[in-house]
DSSP file (Angstrom, degrees, kcal/mol; ACC not computed):
  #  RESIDUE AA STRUCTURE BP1 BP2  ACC     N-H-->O    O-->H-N    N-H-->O    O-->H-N    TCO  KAPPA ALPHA  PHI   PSI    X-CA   Y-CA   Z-CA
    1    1 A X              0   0    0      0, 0.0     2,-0.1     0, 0.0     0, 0.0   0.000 360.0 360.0 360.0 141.5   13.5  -30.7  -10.4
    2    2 A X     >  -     0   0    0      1,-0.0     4,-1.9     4,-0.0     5,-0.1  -0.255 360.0-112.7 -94.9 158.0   16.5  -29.7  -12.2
    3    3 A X  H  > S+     0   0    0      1,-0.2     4,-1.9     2,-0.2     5,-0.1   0.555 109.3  62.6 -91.2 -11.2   19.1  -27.8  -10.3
    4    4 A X  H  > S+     0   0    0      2,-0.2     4,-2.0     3,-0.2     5,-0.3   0.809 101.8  53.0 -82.7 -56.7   18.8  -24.5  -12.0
    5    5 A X  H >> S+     0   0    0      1,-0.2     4,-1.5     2,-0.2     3,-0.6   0.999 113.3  47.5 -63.6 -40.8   15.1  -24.1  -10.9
    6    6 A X  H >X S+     0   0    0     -4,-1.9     3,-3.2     1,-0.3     4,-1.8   0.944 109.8  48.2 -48.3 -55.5   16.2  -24.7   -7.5
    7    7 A X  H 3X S+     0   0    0     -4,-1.9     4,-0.8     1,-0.3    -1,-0.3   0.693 113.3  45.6 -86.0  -6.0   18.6  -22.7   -7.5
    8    8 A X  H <X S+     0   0    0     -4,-2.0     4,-0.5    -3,-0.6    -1,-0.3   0.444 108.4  58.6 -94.6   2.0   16.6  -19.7   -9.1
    9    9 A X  H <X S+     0   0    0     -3,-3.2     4,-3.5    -4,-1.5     5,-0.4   0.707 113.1  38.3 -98.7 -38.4   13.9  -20.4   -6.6
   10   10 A X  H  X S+     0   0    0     -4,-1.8     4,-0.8    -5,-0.3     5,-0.2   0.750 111.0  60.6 -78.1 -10.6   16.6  -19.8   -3.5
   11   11 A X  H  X S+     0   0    0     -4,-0.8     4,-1.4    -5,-0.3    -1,-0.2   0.901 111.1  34.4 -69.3 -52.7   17.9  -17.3   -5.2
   12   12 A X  H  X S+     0   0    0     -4,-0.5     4,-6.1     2,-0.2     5,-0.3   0.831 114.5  54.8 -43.8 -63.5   14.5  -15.3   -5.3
   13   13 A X  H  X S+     0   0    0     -4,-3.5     4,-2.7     1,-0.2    -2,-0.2   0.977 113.9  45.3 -55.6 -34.0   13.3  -16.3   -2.0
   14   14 A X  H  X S+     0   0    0     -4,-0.8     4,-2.4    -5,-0.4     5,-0.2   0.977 114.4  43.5 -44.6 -65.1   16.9  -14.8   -0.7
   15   15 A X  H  X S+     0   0    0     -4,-1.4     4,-1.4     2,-0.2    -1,-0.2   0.997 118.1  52.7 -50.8 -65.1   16.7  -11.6   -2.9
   16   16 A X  H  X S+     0   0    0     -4,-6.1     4,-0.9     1,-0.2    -2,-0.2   0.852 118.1  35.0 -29.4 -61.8   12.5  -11.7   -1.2
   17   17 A X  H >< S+     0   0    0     -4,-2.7     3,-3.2     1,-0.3     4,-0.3   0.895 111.7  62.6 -56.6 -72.4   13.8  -12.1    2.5
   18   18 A X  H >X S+     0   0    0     -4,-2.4     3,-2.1     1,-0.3     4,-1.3   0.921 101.5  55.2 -43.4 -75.9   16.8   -9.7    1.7
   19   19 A X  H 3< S+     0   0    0     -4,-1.4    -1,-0.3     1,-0.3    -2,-0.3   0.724 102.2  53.2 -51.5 -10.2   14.1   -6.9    0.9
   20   20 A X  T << S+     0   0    0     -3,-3.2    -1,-0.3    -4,-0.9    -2,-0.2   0.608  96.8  63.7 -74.4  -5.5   12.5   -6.9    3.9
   21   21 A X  T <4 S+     0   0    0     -3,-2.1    -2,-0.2    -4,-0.3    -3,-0.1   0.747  94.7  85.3 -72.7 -67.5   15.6   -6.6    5.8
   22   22 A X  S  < S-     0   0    0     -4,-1.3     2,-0.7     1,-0.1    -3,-0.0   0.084  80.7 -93.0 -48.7 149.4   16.1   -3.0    4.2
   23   23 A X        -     0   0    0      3,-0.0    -1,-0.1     0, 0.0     3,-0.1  -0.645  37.0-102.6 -85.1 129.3   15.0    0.4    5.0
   24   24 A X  S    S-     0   0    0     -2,-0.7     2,-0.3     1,-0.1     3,-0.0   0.469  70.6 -60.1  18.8-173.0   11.9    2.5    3.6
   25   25 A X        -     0   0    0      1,-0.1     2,-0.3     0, 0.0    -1,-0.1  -0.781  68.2-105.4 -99.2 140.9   12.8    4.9    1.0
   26   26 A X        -     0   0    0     -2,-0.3     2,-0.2     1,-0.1    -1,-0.1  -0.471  30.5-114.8 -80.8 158.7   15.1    7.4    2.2
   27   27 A X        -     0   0    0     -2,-0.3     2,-0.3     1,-0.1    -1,-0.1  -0.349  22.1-119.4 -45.5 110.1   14.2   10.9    3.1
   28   28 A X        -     0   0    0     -2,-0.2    -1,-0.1     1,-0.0     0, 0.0  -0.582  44.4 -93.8 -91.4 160.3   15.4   13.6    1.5
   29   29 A X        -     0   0    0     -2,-0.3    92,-0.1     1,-0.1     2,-0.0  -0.338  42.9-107.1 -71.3 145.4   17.3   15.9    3.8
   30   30 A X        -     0   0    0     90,-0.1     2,-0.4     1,-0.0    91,-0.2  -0.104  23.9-129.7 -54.2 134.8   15.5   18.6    5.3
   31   31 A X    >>  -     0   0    0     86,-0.2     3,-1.8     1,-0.2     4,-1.3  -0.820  14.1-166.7 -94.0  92.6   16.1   22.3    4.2
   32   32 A X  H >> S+     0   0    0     -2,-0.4     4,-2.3     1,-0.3     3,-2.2   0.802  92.6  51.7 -26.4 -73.5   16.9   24.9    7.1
   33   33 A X  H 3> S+     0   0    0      1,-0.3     4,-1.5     2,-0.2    -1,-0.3   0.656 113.4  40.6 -88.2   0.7   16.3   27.6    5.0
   34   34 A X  H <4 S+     0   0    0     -3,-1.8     4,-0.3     2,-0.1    -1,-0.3   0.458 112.7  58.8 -57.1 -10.8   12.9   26.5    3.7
   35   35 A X  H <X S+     0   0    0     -3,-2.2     4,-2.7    -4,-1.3    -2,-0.2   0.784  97.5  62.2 -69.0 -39.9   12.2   25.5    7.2
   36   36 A X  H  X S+     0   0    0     -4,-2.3     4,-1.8     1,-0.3    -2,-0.1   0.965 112.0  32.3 -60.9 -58.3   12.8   29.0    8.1
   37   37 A X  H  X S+     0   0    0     -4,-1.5     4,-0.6     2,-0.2    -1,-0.3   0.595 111.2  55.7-101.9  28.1   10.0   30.4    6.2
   38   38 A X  H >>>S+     0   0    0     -4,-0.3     4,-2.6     2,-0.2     3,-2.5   0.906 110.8  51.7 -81.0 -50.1    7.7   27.8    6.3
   39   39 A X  I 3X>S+     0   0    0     -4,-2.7     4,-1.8     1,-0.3     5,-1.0   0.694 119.3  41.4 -24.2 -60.2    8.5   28.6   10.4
   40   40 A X  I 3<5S+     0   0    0     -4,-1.8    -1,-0.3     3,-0.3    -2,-0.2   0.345 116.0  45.4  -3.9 -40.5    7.7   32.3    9.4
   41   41 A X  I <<5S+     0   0    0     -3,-2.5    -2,-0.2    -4,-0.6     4,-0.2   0.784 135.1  10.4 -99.4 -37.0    5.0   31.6    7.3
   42   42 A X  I  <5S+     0   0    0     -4,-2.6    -3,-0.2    -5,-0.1    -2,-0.2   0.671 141.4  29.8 -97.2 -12.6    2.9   28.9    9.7
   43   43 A X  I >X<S+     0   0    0     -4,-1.8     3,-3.1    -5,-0.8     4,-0.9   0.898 103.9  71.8-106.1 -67.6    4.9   29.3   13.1
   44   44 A X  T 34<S+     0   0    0     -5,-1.0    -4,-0.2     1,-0.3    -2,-0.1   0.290  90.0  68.0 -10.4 -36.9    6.3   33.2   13.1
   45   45 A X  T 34 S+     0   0    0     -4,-0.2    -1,-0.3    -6,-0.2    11,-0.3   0.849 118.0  11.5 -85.2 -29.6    2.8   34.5   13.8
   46   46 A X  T <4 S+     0   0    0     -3,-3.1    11,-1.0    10,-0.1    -2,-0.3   0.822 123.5  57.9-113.0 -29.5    2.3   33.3   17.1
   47   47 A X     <  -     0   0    0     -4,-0.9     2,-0.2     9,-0.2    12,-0.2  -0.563  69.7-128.7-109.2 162.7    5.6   32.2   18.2
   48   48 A X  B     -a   59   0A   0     10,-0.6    12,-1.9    -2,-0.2     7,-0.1  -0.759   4.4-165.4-114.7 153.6    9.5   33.9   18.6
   49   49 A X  S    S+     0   0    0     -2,-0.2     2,-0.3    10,-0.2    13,-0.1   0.233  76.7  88.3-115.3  10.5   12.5   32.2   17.0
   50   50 A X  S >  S-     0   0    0      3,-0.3     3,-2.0    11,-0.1    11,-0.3  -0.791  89.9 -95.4-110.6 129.6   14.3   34.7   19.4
   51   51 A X  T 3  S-     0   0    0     -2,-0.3    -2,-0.1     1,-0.2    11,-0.1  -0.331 102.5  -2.8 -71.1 148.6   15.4   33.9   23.6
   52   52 A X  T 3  S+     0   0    0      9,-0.2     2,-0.4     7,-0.1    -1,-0.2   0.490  96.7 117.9  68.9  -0.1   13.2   35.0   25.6
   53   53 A X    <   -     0   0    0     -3,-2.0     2,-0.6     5,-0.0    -3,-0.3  -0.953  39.0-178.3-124.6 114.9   10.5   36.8   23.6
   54   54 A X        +     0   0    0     -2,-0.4     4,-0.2     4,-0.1     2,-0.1  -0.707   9.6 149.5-111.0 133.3    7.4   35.3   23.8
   55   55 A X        -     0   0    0      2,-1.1    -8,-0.1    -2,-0.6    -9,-0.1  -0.275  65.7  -7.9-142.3-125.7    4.0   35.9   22.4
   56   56 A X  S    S+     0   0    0    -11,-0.3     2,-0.3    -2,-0.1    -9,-0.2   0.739 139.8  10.2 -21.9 -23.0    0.9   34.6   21.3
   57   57 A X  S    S-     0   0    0    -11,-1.0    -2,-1.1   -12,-0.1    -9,-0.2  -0.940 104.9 -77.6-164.7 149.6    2.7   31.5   21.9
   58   58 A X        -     0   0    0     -2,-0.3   -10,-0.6    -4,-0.2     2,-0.2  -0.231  51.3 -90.8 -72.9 160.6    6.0   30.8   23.6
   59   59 A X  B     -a   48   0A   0    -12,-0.2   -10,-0.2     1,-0.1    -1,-0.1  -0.447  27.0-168.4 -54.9 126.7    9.7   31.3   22.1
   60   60 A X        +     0   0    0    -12,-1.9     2,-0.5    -2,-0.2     3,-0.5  -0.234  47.5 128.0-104.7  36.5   10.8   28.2   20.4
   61   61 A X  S    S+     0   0    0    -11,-0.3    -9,-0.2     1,-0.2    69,-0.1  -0.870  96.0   4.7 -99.2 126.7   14.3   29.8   20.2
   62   62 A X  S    S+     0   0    0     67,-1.9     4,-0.3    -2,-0.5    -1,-0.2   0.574  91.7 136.9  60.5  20.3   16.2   26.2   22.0
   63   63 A X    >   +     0   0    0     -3,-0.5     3,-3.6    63,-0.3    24,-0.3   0.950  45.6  88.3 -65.5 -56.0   12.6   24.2   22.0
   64   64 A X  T 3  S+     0   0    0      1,-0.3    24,-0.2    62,-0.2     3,-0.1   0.161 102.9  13.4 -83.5 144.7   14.5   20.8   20.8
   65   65 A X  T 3  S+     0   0    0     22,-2.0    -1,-0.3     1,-0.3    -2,-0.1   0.061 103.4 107.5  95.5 -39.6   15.5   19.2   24.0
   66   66 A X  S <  S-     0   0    0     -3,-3.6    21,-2.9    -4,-0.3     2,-0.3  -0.087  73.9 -99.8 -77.5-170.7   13.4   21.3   26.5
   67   67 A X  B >   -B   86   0B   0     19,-0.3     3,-0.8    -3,-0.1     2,-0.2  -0.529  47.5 -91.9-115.5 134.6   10.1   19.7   28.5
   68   68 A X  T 3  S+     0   0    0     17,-1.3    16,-0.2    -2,-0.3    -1,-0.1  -0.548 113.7  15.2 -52.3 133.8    6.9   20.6   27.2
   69   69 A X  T 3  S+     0   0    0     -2,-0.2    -1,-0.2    14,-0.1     7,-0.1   0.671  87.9 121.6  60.3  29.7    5.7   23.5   28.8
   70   70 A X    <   +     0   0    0     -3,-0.8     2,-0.2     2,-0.1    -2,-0.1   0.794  34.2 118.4 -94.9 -33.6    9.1   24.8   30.5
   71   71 A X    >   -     0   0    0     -4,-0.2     3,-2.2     1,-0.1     5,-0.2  -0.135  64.0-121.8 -39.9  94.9    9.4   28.2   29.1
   72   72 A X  T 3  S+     0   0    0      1,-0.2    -1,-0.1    -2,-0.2     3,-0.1  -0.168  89.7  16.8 -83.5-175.2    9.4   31.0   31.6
   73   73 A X  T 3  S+     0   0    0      1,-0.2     2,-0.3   -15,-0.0    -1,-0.2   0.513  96.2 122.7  61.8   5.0    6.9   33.7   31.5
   74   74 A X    <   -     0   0    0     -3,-2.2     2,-0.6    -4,-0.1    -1,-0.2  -0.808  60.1-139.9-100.3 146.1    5.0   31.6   29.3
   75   75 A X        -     0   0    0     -2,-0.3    -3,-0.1    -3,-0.1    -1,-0.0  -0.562  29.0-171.7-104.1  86.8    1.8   31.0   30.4
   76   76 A X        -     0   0    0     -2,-0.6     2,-0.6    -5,-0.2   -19,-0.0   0.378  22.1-109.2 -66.9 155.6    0.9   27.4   29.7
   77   77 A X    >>  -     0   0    0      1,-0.1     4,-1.5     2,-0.0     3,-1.4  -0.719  36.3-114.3 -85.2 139.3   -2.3   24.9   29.8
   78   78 A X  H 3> S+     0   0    0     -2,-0.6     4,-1.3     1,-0.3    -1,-0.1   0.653 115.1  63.2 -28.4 -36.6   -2.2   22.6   32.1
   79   79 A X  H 34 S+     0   0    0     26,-0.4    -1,-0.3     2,-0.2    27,-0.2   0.856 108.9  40.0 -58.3 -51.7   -2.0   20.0   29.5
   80   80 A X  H X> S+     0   0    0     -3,-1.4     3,-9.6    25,-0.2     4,-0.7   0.984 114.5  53.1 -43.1 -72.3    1.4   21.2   28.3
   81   81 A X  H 3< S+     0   0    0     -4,-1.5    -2,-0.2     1,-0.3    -3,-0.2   0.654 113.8  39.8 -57.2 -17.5    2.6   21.8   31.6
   82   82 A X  T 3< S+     0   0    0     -4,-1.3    -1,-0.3    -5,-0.4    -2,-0.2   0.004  96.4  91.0 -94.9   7.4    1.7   18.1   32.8
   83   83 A X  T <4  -     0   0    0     -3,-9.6    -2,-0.1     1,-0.1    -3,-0.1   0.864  63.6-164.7 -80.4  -5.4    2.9   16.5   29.5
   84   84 A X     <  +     0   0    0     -4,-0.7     2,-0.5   -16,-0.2    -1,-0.1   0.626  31.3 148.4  20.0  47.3    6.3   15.9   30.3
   85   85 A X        -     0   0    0     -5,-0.3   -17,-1.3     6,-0.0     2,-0.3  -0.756  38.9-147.1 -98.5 129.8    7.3   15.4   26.5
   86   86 A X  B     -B   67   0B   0     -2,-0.5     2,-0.8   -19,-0.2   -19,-0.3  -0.742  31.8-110.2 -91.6 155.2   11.0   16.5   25.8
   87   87 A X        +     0   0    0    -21,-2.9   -22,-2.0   -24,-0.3   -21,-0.2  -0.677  46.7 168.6 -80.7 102.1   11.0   17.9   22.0
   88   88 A X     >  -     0   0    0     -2,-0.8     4,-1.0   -24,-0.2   -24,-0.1  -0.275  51.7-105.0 -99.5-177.4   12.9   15.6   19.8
   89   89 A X  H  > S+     0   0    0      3,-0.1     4,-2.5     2,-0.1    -1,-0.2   0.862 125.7  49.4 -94.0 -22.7   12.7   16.0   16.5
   90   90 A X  H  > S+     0   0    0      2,-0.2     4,-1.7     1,-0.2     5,-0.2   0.989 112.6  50.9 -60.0 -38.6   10.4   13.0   16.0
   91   91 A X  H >> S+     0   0    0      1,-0.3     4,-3.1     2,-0.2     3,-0.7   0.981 112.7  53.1 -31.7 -58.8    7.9   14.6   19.1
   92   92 A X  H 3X S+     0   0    0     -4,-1.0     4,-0.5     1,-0.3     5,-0.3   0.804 106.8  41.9 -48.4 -54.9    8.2   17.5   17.1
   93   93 A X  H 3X S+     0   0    0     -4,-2.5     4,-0.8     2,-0.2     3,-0.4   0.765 114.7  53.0 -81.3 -43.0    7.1   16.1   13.6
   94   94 A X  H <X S+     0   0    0     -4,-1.7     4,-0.7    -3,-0.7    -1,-0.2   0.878 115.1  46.0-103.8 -49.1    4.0   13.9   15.5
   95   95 A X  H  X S+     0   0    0     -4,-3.1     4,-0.7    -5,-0.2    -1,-0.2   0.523 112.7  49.6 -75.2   1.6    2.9   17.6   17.2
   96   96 A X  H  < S+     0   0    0     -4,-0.5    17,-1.0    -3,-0.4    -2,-0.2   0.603  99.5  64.1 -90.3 -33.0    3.2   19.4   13.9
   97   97 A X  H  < S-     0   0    0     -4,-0.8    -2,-0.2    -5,-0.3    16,-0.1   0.879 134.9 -24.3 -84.2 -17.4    1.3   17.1   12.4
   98   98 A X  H >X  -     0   0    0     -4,-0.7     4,-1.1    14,-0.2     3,-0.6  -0.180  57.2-153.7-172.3 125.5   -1.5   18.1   14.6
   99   99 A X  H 3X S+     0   0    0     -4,-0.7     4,-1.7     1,-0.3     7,-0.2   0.611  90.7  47.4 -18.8 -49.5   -1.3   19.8   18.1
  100  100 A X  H 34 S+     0   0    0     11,-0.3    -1,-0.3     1,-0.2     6,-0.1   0.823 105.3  63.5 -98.8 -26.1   -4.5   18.8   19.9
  101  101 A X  H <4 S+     0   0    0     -3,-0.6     3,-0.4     2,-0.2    -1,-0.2   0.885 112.6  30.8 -38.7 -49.0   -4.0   15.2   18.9
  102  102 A X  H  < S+     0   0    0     -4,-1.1     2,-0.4     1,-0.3    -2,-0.2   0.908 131.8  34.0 -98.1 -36.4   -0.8   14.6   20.8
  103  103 A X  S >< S-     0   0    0     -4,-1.7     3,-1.6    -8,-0.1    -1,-0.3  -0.553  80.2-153.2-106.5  55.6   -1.5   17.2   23.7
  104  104 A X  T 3  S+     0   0    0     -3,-0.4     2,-0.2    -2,-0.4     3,-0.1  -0.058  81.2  27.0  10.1 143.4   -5.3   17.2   24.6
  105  105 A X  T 3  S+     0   0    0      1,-0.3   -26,-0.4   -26,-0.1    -1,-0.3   0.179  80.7 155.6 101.5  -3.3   -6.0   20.4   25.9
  106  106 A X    <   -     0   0    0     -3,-1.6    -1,-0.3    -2,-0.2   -28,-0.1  -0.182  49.4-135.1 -48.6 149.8   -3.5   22.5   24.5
  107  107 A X  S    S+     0   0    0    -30,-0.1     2,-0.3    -3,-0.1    -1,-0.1   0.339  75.0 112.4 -92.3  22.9   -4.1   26.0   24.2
  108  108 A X        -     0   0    0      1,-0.2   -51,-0.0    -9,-0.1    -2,-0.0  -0.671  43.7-174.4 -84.8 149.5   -2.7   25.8   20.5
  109  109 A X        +     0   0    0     -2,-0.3    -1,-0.2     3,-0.0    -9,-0.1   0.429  45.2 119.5-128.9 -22.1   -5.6   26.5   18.2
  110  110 A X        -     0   0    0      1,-0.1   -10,-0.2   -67,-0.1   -11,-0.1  -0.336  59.7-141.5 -38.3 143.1   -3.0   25.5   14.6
  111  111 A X        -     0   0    0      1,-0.3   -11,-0.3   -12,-0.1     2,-0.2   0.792  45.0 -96.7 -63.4 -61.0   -4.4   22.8   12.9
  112  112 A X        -     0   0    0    -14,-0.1    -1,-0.3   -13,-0.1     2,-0.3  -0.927  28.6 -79.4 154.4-149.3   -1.4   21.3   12.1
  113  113 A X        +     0   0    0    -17,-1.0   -17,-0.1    -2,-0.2    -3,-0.0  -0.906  37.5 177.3 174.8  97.2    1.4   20.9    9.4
  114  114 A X        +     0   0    0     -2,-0.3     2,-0.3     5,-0.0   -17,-0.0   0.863  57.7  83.5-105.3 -20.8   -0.1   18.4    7.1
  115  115 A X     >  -     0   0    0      1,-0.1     4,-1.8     2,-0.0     5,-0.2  -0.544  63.2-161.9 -14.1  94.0    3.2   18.5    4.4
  116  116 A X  H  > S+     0   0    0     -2,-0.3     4,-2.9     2,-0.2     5,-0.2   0.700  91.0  50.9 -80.2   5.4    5.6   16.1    6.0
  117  117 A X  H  > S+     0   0    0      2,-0.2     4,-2.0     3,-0.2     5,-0.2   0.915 112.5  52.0 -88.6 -41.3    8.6   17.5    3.8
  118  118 A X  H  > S+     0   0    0      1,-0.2     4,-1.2     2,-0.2     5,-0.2   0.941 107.8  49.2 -51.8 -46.6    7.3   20.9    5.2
  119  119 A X  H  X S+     0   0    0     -4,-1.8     4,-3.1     1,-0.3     3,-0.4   0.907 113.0  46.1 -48.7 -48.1    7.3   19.6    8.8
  120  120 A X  H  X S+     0   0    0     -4,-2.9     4,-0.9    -5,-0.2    -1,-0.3   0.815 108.1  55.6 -84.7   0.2   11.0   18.3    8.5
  121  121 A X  H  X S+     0   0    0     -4,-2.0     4,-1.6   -91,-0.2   -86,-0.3   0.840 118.7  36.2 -76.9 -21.5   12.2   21.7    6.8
  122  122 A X  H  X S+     0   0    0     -4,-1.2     4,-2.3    -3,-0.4     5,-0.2   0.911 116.5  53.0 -84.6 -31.1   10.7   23.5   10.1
  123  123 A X  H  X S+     0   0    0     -4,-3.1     4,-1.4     1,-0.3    -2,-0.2   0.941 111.3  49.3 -59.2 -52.6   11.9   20.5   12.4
  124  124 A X  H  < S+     0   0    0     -4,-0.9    -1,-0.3    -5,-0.3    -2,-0.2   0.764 112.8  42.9 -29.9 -64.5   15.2   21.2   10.7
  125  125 A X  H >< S+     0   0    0     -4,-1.6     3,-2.0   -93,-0.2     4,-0.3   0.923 112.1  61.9 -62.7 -85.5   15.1   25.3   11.4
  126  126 A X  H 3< S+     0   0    0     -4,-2.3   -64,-0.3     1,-0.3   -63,-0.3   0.430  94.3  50.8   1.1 -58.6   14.0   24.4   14.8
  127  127 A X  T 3< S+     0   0    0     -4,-1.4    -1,-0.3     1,-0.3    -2,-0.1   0.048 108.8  59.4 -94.1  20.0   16.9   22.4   16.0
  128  128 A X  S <  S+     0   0    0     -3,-2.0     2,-0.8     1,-0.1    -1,-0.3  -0.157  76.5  97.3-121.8  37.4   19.3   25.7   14.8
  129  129 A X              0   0    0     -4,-0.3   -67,-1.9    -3,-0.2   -65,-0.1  -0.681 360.0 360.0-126.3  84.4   17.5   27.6   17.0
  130  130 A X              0   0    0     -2,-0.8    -1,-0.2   -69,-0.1   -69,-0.1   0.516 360.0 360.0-137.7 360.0   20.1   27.4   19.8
C-alpha cells in the first residue's frame, strides 16, 4: 500500500474518532422574555411568579434550588412532599416535559411542555424568579 492511502486512511479514522469526542449540536440560548409568556401562557394560570402568593398551584417565585414540595401554605401531595427533588434546571426541563411521569401522584393535572425550546425559555424565566 502506498503511503498516501495510509496516510489518508489515519487521517480519516483520526478526523472519525475526533467526532465522537465532541459535543451534540449546541443549544441556542434560552429567551427570558419568551420564557415569561410562555410561563404566562401555560404556567400563570395555576401558578404565582410572585413570593408568597400561591394558588391553584404553588408560587414558583425562587422554585430553582428549593425541595420539591417546600413551599409554605401550599398544600402538597404526598408524592411532592416525599420526592425530595431540588429544582435544577435540568429537574425542571424532565418535569415540564411531563409532570406525572417524573412525580407519580402529583396533584398537577398539566400535561406537560412538549416544545423543548419552549421548556428552556420558561426554565430560563424561572431561574430569574429570585
Amino acid at each position: 500500500m502506498s503511503r498516501r492511502i495510509i496516510h489518508t486512511i489515519v487521517l480519516g479514522a483520526a478526523c472519525g474518532s475526533l467526532a465522537v469526542l465532541l459535543p451534540g449540536p449546541v443549544a441556542h440560548a434560552a429567551d427570558v422574555s419568551a420564557g415569561k409568556s410562555a410561563f404566562r401562557n401555560a404556567c400563570g394560570i395555576c401558578h404565582s411568579a410572585e413570593p408568597g402568593v400561591n394558588k391553584i398551584g404553588p408560587t414558583l417565585f425562587g422554585i430553582m434550588g428549593r425541595q420539591t414540595g417546600s413551599v409554605p401554605g401550599y398544600s402538597y401531595s404526598a408524592a411532592n412532599r416525599n420526592a425530595h427533588i431540588t429544582w435544577t434546571p435540568q429537574t425542571m426541563d424532565k418535569y415540564l416535559q411531563g409532570p406525572r411521569a417524573m412525580i407519580p401522584g402529583t396533584k398537577m393535572t398539566y400535561m406537560g411542555v412538549r416544545d423543548p425550546e419552549k421548556r428552556a425559555n420558561i426554565i430560563a424565566y424561572l431561574a430569574t424568579l429570585k
